[in-house]
C-alpha positions in Angstrom: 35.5 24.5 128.2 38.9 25.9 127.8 42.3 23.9 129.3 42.5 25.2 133.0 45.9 27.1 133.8 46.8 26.2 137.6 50.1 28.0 139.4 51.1 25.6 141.9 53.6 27.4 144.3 55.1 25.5 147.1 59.1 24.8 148.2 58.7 21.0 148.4 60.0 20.4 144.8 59.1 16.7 145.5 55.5 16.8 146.0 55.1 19.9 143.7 56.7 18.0 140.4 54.2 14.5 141.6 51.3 16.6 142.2 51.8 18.8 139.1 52.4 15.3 137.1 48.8 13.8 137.7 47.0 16.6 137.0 48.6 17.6 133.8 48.4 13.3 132.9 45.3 12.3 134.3 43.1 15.6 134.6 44.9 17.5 131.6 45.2 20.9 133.5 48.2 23.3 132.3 50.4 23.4 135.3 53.2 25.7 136.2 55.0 24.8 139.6 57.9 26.9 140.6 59.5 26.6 144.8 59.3 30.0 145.4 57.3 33.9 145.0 59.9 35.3 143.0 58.1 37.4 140.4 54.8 35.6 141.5 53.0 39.1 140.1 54.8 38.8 136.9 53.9 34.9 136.5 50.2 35.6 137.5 50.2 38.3 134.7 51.7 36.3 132.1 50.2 33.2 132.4 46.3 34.2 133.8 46.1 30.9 136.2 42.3 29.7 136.9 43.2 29.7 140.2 46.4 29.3 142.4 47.5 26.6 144.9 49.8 28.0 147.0 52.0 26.7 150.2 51.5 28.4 153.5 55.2 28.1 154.7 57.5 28.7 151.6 61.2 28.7 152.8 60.8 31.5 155.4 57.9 33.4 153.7 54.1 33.2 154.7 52.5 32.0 151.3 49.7 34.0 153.8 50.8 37.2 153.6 51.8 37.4 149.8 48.0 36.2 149.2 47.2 39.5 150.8 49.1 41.5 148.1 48.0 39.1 145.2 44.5 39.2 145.7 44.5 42.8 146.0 45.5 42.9 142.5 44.0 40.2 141.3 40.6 39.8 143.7 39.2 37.0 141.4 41.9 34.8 141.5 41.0 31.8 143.3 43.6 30.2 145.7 43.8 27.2 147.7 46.0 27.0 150.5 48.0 23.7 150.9 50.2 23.2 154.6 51.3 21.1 157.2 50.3 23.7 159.5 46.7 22.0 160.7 46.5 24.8 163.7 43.2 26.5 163.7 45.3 29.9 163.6 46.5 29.1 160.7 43.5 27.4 158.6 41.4 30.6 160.3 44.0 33.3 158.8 44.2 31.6 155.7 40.2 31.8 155.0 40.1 35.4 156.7 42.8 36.2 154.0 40.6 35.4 150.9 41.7 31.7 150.6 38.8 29.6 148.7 40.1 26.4 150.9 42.8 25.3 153.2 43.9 21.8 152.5 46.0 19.9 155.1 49.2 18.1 153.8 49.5 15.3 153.0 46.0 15.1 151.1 44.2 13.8 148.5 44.9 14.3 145.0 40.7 13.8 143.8 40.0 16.4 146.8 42.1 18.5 145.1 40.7 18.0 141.8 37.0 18.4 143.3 38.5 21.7 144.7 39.9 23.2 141.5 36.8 22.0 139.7 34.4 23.9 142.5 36.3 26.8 142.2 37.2 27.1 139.0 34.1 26.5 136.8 32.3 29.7 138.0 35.5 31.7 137.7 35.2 30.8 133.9 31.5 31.3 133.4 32.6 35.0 134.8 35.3 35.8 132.9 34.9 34.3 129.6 32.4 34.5 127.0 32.7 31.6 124.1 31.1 31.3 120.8 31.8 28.9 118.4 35.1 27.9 118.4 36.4 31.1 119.8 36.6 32.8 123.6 37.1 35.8 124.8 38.9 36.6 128.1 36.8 39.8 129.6 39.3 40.4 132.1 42.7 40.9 129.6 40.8 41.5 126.4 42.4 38.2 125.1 40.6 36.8 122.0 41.3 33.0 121.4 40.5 30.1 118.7 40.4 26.7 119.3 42.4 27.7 122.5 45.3 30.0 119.6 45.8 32.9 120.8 44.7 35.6 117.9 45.0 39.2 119.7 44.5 41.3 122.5 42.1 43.5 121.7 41.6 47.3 121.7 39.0 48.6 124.7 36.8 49.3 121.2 37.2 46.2 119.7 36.2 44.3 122.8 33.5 46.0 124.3 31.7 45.7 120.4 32.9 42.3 120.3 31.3 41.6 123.9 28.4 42.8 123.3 27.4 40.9 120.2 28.6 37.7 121.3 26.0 38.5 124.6 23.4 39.0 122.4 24.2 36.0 119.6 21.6 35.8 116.3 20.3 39.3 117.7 20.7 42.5 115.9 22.7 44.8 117.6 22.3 48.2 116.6 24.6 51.1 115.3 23.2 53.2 118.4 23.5 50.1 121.1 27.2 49.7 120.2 28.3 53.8 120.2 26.8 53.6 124.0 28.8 51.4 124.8 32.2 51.9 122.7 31.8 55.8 123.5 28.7 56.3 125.7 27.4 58.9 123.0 25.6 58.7 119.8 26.8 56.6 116.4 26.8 60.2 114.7 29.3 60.7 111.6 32.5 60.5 112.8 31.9 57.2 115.5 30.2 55.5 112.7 33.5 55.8 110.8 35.2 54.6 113.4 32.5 51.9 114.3 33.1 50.0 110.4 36.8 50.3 110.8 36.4 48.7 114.5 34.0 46.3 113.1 36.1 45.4 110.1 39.2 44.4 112.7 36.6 42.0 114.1 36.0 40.8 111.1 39.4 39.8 110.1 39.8 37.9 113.3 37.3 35.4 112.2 37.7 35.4 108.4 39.8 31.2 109.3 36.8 30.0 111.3 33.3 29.7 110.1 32.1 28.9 113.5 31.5 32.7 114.1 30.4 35.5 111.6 29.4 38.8 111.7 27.2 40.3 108.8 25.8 44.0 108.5 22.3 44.6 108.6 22.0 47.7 106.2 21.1 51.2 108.1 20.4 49.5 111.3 23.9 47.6 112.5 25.6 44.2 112.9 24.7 40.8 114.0 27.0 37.8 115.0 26.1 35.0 114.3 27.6 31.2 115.8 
């Protein structure tokens, strides 16, 4: 399983650097903490969190409201609400909202963990595939090794890519990949374009023998881990 990515938003910078401390020491999550929702879009994009824990009062902003926006863009993002606020109203809006759990301050750090952990491995399971030594984010295109970033791949490149890894030590055929890359035929010129997409794949795995994939003359590809 790959290191989880958690964006920890909240404007107490207190609890946020002591909370974000045990989990990247004791639990070995990647955390980013930052007091406020400046550019929270553009941090969301860059990093790809797991999931978000994010305060409900943030200076004079409604952590609330701006889960409204974010999870209209990013609608599998998990996110945790942390407050003081212990109000129905608010726990109530916050789970209307989209919010995976509402968590009273001051709580507990393993409730937290148990949480992240609940929430988090299914998000995975969804949005990665992993074979060998590498994964491959189906959300961003992002292919990893050994959690190295190698490339973001083409629409091409990862739908062939997906599709073998689904179907690991199976043939995959010439035809089954055109649907898919194209939705049409592997006539003359996709086939062409098929060998050069396959070839890029290729290269990406050329360090790592944990994944290979090998031609099956006149019928197609299989990759094997």
């Amino acid at each position: 399983m790959k290191e989880l990515k958690i964006l920890f938003v909240d404007d107490d910078i207190q609890l946020g650097n002591f909370v974000s401390s045990i989990l990247e020491s004791d639990y070995k999550y990647r955390v980013h903490f930052q007091n406020s929702l400046i550019s929270i879009n553009s941090i969301i994009e860059s990093l790809w969190p797991d999931i978000l824990i994010l305060d409900v009062e943030i200076g004079k902003e409604n952590g609330i409201d701006h889960a409204v926006n974010i999870l209209e863009k990013y609608p599998k993002l998990p996110i945790l609400f942390v407050s003081s606020h212990t109000e129905d109203e608010f726990i109530i809006k916050g789970m209307n909202t989209g919010g995976n759990a509402y968590l009273t301050k001051p709580f507990s750090i393993p409730v937290l963990v148990s949480y992240i952990k609940r929430f988090t491995e299914k998000k995975q399971q969804e949005l990665y595939i992993e074979r060998g030594n590498y994964r491959l984010n189906l959300v961003c295109n992002d292919l990893f090794c050994n959690d190295d970033f190698l490339k973001k791949l083409s629409p091409f490149e990862k739908n062939a890519l997906e599709l073998m890894m689904k179907k690991t030590n199976e043939i995959v055929s010439k035809e089954e990949l055109a649907q898919i890359m194209w939705k049409s035929n592997a006539d003359v010129p996709n086939v062409a374009s098929l060998h050069n997409t396959i070839s890029k794949l290729r290269d990406l795995f050329k360090d790592d023998n944990s994944v290979k994939i090998n031609t099956i003359r006149g019928v197609g590809y299989i990759l094997s881990s």
